[in-house]
C-alpha positions in Angstrom: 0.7 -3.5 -3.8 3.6 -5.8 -4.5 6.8 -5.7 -2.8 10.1 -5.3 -5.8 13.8 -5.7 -5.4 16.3 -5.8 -7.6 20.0 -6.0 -7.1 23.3 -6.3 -9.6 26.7 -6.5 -7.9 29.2 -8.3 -5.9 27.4 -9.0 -2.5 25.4 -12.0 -1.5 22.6 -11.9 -4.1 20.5 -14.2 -2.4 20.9 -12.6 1.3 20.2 -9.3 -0.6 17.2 -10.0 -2.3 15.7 -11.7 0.6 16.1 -9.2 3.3 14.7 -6.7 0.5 12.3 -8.6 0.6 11.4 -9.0 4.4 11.3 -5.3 4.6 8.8 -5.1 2.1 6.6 -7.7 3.2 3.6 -5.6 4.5 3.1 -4.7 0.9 2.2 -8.7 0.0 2.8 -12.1 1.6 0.5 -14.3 -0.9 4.0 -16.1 -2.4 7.2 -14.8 -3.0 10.2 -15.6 -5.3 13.4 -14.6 -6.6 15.0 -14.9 -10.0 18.9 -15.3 -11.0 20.6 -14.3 -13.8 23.5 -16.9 -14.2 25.7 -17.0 -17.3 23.8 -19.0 -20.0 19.9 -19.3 -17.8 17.7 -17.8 -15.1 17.7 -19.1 -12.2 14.0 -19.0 -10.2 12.9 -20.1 -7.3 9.5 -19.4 -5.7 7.0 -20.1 -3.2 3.4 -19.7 -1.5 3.3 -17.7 1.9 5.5 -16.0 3.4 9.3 -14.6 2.3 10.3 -17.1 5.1 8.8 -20.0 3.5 11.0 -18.9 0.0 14.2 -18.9 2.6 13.4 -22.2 4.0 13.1 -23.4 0.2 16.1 -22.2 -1.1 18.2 -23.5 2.4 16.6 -26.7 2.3 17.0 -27.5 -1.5 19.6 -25.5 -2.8 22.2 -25.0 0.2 23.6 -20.9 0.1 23.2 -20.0 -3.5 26.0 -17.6 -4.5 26.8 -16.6 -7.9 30.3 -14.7 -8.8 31.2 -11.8 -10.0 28.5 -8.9 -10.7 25.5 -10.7 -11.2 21.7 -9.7 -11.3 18.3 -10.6 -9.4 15.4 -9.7 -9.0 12.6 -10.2 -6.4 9.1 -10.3 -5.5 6.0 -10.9 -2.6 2.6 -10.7 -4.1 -0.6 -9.4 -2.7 -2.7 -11.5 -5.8 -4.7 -9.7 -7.8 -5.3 -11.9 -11.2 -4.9 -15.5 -9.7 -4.9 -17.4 -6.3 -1.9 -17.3 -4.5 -0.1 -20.5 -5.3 3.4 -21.4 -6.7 2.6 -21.0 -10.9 1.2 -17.4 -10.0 3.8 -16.4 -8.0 6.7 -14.2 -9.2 8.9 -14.0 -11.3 7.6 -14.9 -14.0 9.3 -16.2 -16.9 8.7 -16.3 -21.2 8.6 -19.3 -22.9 12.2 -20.1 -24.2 13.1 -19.1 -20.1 15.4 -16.6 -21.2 13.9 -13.4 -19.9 12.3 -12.8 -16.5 10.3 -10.1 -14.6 8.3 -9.0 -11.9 5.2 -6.8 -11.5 3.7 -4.3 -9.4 0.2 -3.1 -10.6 -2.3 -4.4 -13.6 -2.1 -5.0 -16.6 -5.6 -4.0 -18.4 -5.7 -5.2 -21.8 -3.5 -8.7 -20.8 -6.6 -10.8 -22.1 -6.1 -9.3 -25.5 -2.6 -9.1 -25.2 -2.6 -13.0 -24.1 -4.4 -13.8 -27.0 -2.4 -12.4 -29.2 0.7 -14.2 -27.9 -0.9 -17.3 -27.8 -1.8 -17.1 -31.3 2.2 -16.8 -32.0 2.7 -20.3 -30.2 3.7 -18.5 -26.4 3.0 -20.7 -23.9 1.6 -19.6 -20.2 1.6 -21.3 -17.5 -0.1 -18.9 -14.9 -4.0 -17.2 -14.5 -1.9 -13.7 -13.7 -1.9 -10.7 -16.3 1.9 -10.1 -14.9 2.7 -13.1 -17.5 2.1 -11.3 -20.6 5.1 -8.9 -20.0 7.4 -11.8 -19.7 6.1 -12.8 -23.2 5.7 -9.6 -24.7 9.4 -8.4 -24.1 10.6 -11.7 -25.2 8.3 -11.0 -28.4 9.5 -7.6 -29.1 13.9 -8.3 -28.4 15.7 -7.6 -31.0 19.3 -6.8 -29.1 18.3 -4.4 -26.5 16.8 -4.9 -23.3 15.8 -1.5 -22.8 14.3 -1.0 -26.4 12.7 -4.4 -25.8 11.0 -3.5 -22.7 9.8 0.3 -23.9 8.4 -1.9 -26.9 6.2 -3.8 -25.1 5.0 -1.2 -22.4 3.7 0.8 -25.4 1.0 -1.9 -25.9 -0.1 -2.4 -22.2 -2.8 -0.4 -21.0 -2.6 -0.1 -17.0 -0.1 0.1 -14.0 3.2 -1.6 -13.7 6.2 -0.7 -11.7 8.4 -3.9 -13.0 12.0 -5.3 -12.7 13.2 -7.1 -15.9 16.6 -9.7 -16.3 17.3 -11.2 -19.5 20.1 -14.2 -20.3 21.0 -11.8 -23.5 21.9 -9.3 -20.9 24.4 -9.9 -18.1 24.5 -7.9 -15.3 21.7 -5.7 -16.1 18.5 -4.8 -14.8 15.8 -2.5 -16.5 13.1 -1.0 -14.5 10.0 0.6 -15.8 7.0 2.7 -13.9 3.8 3.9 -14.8 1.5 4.0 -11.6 3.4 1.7 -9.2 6.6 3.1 -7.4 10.4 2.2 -8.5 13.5 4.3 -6.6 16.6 3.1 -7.5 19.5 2.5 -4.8 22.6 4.3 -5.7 25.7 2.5 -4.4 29.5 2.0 -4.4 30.1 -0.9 -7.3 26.3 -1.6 -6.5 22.7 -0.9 -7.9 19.6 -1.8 -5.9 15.9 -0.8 -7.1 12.8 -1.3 -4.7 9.3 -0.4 -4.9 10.0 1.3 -1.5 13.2 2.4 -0.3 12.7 0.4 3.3 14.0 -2.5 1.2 17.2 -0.8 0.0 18.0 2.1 2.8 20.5 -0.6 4.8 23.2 -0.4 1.8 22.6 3.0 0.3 21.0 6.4 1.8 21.4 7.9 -2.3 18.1 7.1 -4.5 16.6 8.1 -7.4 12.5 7.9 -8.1 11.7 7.1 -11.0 8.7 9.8 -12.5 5.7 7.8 -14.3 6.8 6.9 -17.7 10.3 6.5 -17.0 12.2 3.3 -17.7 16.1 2.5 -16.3 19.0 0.1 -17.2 21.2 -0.3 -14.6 24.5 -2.3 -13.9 26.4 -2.0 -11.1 28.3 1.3 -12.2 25.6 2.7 -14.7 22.4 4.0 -14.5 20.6 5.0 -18.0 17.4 6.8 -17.4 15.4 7.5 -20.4 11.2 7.7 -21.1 8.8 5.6 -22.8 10.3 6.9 -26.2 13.4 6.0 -25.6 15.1 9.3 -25.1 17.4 10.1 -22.4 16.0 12.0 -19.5 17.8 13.5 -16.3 16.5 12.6 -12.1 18.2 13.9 -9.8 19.9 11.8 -6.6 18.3 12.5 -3.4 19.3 11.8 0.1 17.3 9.9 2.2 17.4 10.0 6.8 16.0 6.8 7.4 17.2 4.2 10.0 16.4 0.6 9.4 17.1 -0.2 12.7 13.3 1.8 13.0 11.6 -1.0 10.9 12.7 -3.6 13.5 10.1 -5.0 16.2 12.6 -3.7 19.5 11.3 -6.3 21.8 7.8 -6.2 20.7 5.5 -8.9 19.6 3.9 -7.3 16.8 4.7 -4.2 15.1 1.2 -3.0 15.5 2.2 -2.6 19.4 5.3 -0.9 18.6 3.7 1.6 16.5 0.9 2.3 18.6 3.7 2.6 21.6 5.6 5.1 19.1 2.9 7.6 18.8 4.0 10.3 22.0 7.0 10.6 19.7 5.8 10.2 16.3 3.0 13.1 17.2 5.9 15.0 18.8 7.8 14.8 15.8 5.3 15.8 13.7 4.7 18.9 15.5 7.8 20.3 16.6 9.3 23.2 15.6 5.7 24.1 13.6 3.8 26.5 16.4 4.6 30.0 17.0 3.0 31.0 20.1 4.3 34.8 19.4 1.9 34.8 16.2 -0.5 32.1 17.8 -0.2 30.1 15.0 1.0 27.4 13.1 4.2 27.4 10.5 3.7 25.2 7.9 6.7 26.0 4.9 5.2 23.3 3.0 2.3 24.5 1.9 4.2 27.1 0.3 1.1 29.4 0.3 1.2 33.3 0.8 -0.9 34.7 4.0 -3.2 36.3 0.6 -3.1 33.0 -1.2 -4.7 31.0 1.9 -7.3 34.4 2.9 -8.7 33.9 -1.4 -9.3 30.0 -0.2 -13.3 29.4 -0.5 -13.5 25.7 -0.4 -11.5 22.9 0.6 -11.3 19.3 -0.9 -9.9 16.6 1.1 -9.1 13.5 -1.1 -8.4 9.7 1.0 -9.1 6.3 1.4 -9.1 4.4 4.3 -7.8 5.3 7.3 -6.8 8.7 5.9 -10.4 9.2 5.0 -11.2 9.1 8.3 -8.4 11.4 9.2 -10.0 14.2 6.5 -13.3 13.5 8.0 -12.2 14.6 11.6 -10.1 17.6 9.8 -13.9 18.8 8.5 -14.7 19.7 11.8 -11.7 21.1 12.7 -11.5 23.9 9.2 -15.3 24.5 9.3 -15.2 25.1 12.7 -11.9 27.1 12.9 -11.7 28.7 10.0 -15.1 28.5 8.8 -14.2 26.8 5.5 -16.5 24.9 4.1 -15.1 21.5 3.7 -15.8 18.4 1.7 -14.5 14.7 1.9 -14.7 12.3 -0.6 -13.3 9.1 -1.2 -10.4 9.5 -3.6 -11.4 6.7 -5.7 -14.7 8.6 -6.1 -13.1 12.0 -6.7 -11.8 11.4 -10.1 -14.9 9.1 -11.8 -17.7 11.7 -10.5 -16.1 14.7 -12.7 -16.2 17.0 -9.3 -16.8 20.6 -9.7 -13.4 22.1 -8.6 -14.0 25.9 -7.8 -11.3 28.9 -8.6 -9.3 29.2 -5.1 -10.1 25.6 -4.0 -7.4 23.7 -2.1 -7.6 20.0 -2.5 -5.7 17.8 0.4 -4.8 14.5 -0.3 -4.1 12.2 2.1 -1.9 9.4 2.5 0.6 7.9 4.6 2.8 5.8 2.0 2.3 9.0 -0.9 1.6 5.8 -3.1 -2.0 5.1 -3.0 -3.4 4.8 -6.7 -7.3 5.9 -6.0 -5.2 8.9 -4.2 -2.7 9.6 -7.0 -5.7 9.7 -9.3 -7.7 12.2 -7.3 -4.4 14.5 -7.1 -3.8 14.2 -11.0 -7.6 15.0 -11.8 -7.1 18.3 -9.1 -4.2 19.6 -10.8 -5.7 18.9 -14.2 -9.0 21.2 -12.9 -6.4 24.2 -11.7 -6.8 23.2 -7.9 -4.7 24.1 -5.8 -3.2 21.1 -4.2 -1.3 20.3 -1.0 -0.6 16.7 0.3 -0.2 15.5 3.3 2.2 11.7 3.3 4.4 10.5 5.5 7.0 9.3 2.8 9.5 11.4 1.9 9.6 11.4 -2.0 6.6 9.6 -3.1 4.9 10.0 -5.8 1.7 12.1 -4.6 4.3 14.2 -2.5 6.5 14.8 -5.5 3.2 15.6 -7.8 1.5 17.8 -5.5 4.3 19.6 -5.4 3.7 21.1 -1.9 2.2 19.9 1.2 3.5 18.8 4.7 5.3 16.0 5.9 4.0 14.0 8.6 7.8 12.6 10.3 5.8 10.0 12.0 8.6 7.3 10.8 8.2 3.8 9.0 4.8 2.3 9.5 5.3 -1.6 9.1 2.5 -2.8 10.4 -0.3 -3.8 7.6 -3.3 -1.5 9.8 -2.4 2.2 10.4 -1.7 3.5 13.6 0.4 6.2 13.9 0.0 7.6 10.3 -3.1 8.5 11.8 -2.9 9.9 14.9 0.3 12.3 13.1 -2.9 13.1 10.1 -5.0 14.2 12.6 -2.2 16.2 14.8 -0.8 18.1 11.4 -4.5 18.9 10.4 -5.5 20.8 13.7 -2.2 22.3 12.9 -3.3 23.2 9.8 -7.2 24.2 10.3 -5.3 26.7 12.9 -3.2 28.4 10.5 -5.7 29.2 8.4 -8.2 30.4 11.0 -5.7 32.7 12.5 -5.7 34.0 8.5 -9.4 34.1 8.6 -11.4 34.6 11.7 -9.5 32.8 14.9 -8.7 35.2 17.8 -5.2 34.9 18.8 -6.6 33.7 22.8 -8.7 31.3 20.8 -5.2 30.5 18.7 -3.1 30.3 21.7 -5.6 27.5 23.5 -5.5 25.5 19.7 -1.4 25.1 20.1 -2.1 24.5 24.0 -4.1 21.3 22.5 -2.0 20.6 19.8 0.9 20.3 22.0 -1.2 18.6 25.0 -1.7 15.4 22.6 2.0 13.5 23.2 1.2 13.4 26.9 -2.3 12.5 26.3 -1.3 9.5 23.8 1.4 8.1 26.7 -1.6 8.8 29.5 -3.5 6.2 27.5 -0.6 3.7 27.2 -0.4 3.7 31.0 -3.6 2.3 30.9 -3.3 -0.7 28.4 -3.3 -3.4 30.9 -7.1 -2.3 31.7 -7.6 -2.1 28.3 -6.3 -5.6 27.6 -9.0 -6.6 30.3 -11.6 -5.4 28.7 -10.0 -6.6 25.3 -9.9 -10.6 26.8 -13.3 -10.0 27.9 -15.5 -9.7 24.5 -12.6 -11.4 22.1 -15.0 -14.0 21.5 -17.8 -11.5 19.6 -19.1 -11.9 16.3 -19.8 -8.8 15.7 -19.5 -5.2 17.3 -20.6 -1.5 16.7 -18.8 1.8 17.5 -20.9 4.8 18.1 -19.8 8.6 18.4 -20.9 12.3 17.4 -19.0 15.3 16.0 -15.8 14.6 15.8 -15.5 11.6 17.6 -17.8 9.7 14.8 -15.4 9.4 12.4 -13.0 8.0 15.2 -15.6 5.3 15.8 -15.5 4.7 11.8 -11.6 4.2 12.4 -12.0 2.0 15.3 -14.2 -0.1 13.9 -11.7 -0.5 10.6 -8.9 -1.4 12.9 -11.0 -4.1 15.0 -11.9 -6.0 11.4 -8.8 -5.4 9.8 -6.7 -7.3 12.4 -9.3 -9.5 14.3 -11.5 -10.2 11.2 -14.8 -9.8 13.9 -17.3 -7.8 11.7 -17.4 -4.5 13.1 -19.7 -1.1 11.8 -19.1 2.1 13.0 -22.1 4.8 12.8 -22.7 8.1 13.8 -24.8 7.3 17.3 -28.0 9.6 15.7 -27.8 6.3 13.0 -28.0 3.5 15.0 -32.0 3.9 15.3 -32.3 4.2 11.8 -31.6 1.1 11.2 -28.7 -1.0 12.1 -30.4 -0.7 16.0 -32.2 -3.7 14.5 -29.3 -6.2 14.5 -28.1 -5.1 18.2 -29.2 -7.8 21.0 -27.3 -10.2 23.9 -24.0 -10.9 23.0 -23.2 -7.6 20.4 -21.2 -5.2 22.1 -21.4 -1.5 21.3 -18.0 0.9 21.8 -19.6 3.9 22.6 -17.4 7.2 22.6 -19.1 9.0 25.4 -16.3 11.5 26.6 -16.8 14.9 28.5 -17.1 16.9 25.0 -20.0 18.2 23.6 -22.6 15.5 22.4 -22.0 13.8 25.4 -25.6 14.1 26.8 -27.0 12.5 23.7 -24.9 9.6 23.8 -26.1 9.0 27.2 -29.5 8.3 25.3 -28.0 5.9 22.9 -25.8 3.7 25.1 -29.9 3.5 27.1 -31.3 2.8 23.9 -28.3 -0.4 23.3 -29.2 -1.7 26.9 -32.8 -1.7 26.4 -31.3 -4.5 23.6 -29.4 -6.7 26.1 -26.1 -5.1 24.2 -23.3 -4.8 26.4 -21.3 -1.0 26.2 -17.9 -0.6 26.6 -17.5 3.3 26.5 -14.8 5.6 26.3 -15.5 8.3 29.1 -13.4 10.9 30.5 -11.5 10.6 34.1 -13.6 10.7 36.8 -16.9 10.9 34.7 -18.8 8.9 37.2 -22.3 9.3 35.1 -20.9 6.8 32.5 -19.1 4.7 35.0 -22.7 4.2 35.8 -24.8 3.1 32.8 -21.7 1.4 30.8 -21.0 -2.4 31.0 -17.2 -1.7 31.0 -15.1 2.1 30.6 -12.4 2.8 28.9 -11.1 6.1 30.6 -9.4 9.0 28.7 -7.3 12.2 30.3 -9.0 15.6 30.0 -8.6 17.5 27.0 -10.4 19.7 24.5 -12.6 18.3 21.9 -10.4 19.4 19.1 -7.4 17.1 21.2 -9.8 14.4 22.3 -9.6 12.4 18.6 -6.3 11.1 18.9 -6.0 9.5 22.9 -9.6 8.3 22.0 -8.5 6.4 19.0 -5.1 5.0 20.5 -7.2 3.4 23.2 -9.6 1.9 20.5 -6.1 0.8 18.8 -5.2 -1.0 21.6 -9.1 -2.9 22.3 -8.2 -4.2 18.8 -4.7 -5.1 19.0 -5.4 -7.3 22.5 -8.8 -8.6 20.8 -6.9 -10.2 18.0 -4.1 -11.3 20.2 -5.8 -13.1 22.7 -7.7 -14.6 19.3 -4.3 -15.4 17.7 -4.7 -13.6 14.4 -1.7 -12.4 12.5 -2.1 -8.9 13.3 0.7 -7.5 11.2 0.1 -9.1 8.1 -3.6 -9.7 8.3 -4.9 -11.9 5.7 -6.3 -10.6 1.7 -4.5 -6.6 2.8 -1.2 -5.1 2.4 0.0 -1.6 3.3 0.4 0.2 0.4 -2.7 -0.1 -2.1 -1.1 0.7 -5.5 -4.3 -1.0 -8.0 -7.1 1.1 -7.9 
């Protein structure tokens, strides 16, 4: 979950490295640190916190450090894994003669043993991280070649690594390696960059190349030499990537978080247009590549996730069993691989994830293909490694998402699965009325999401109001239950107030127990079915002195009357009703965490892309 960047040529190197590094900063902001190869040593400089904390450092003690001629760094903000965060485990990390330097993305399994064994040959460490040992271990197996060195030692590691290495023995090089943890290299004019995500490189250079698992790189500023684990050349191709940086700035926001969730009219619409066909009353999806007989001989589906997008897949279950009648099952990613799951002929396993990186996720697709699944992804970034292995699937368009918690990512999931449990119940059993009314919804949900945002001052309100709770519960039914799991994740990710969601028919068995004065309850009480038996919980929560804040829908006066505080939502279906539901719970956490000064982009012990299982 590490943020990488690497750069040999003639700009800046310092400047480079660091705004690499700012962009990439939602993947870890433990420490950071930068390493430069000079002519006869390796320059490093590093420090806990932030990337702004390593800029202060190197202004304040160094001046502008420029080095000429085409010269080499390479760069690094941890999320720890092995090790606190303080300035010895930060990266890069150096061997013991200080002559080669790397940084690491991922874990390193066997680095005990390996450690051992390179203590025994009088290497000295001087962190607790397993990263070290690759420092070592490529010093330990040079013997004139970077890239031969490096291949060498990544043949004894067991785990995943996505590293940058710079040696003194070779000028002006870099050499990448991936197994596991995401590397695309930056193709430019007299330049090289290499990220682990191409936010960090897409200001200098819209023409990368992703490295496949297994692959290693040596690059210069001209050349690029590509070759796999054995050492034997191999071919990637160069691929074009539309992304505007000026999209991962704030624009006048405070936080990122706000900007995203402000985004989410046009991120849905994005992620919708040009996919309905109202003449057919249904849904074109290319990506799934699937024939109208391929999708009829589907019998199951498997949805694969973590997170957030586990909560996406568990709204999408009612949407396909209901629509299509599919039956539908949703595991944890993590889960799917270690429980040996039964994977049926004509089963379509969806995995979800917005960065395509996830590790638990890349896992789940690898085991799907490996049991003849048929396997469709859905991601948000455009080449990633689970969209590149599934090898078909849909692209969600919902732009960068900088901000640590998900926001948009999700609300796009949820929009492209309605899509999707549409097309394939117009293949099964959907009328084309009952069609028609589904892309009615589907393109109902923009306007819906910027109804909500209207109403965030009343939201703030309510927000200021219980800020200073301890602990909260979110309640819902049907499809609205997995949206109180997601509001409940977004209120402790960023405001770190313990917060369970449950499905409302759970809160007596158990957990109604812990609910008295003082422990708000967000109950999602709109106008869809289940309504009437939420009445009876949000009854059952005031018969415990909790206060309810509910969401209800406009004009619903009967929950106006038995909730503490209403947060209202427009009209809709209750196939459309997920996503304004779960902006406005975005927004009750955002202003909670605000008005209790938490750092709600980079919330403390996360990072955005989870690439360690």
């Amino acid at each position: 979950m590490c943020g990488i960047v690497g750069y040999v040529g003639n700009r800046s190197i310092v400047k480079t490295l660091l705004d690499g590094l700012k962009r990439l900063e939602y993947r870890g902001y433990d420490s950071a640190g930068l390493a430069l190869l000079e002519a006869d040593k390796i320059q490093v400089v590093k420090t806990i916190g932030k990337v702004k904390n390593l800029e202060n450092r190197i202004l304040n003690e160094y001046g502008e450090i420029e080095i000429a001629g085409p010269s080499a760094g390479i760069a690094h903000t941890r999320w720890a894994t092995h090790g606190a965060p303080s300035e010895r485990n930060a990266h890069p990390h150096l061997d013991s003669s200080g002559r080669f330097a790397i940084v690491h993305n991922g874990i390193i399994e066997n680095y005990l043993e390996l450690k051992s064994h390179l203590q025994g040959k009088g290497r000295v460490f001087v962190s607790e991280t397993d990263s070290e040992v690759l420092a070592h271990l490529i010093a330990e197996c040079y013997e004139g070649d970077l890239l031969s060195a490096t291949a060498a030692a990544l043949k004894k590691v067991h785990g995943t690594y996505g590293i940058a290495v710079i040696a003194v023995t070779d000028p002006g090089t870099i050499v990448v390696a991936r197994h596991g943890s995401p590397i695309v290299i930056g193709v430019g004019n007299g330049e090289t960059l290499i990220a682990s995500d191409v936010s960090a490189i897409a200001a200098y250079t819209q023409r990368v190349i992703y490295l496949n698992d297994g692959d290693l790189a040596k690059i210069t500023a001209e050349t690029i030499d590509i070759r796999n684990i054995e050492n034997i050349p191999v071919s990637r191709e160069i691929a074009h990537i539309d992304w505007n940086p000026e999209a991962a700035e704030k624009s006048g926001y405070d936080h990122f978080m706000l900007k995203e969730i402000c985004e989410q009219p046009e991120a849905v619409a994005n992620a919708i247009r040009g996919r309905m066909d109202k003449g057919s009353a249904t849904a074109i999806l290319a990506g799934l590549n699937m024939t109208t007989r391929e999708m009829a001989q589907v019998n199951r589906i498997v949805i694969a996730a973590c997170g957030t997008s586990l909560h996406a897949g568990m709204v999408a279950q009612y949407f396909f069993e209901e629509l299509a009648s599919i039956p539908v099952d949703v595991e944890q990613a993590a889960e799917f691989r270690y429980r040996n799951p039964i994977i049926e002929p004509n089963s379509l396993v969806i995995p979800i994830s917005q960065s395509g990186e996830t590790a638990d996720t890349l896992a789940a697709v690898r085991e799907a293909a490996n049991k003849g699944a048929i396997v469709a992804a859905l991601c948000n970034v455009v080449g990633s490694t689970i969209a590149r292995e599934s090898g078909r699937g849909i692209y969600l368009h919902a732009g960068p998402e900088i901000g640590v918690a998900s926001t948009k990512a999700f609300t796009c999931q949820v929009s492209v699965l309605l899509m999707m449990a549409l097309l394939f119940g117009r293949n099964r059993r959907l009328s084309r009325e009952d069609g028609l009314k589904i892309i009615d919804d589907v393109n109902s949900i923009p306007g819906l999401i910027s109804q909500v945002l209207e109403r965030k001052e009343a939201i703030e309100k309510i927000a200021k109001k219980y800020a200073g709770a301890k602990d909260f519960f979110y309640i819902g039914r049907g499809c609205l239950y997995p949206v109180a799991l997601e509001g409940a994740l977004k209120l402790k990710e960023i405001s770190y107030i313990h917060a369970e969601g449950y499905h409302a028919a759970e809160l007596k068995h158990g957990p109604i127990a812990l609910l008295e004065a003082g422990v708000p309850v967000v109950a999602l009480a709109n106008n869809i079915p289940g309504k009437d038996k939420m009445i009876g919980n949000i009854q059952e929560c005031h018969a415990r002195q909790s206060p309810v804040i509910a969401t209800a829908t406009d004009g619903d006066n009967e929950i106006a009357g038995i909730a503490d505080d209403v947060i209202w939502i427009p009209e809709c279906s209750k196939f459309a009703a997920v996503v304004p539901t779960v902006v406005a719970l975005q927004l009750l956490a955002y202003y909670i965490a605000k008005e209790r000064g938490c750092e709600i982009d980079q919330p403390r012990n996360l990072a955005k892309s989870v690439t360690v299982e």
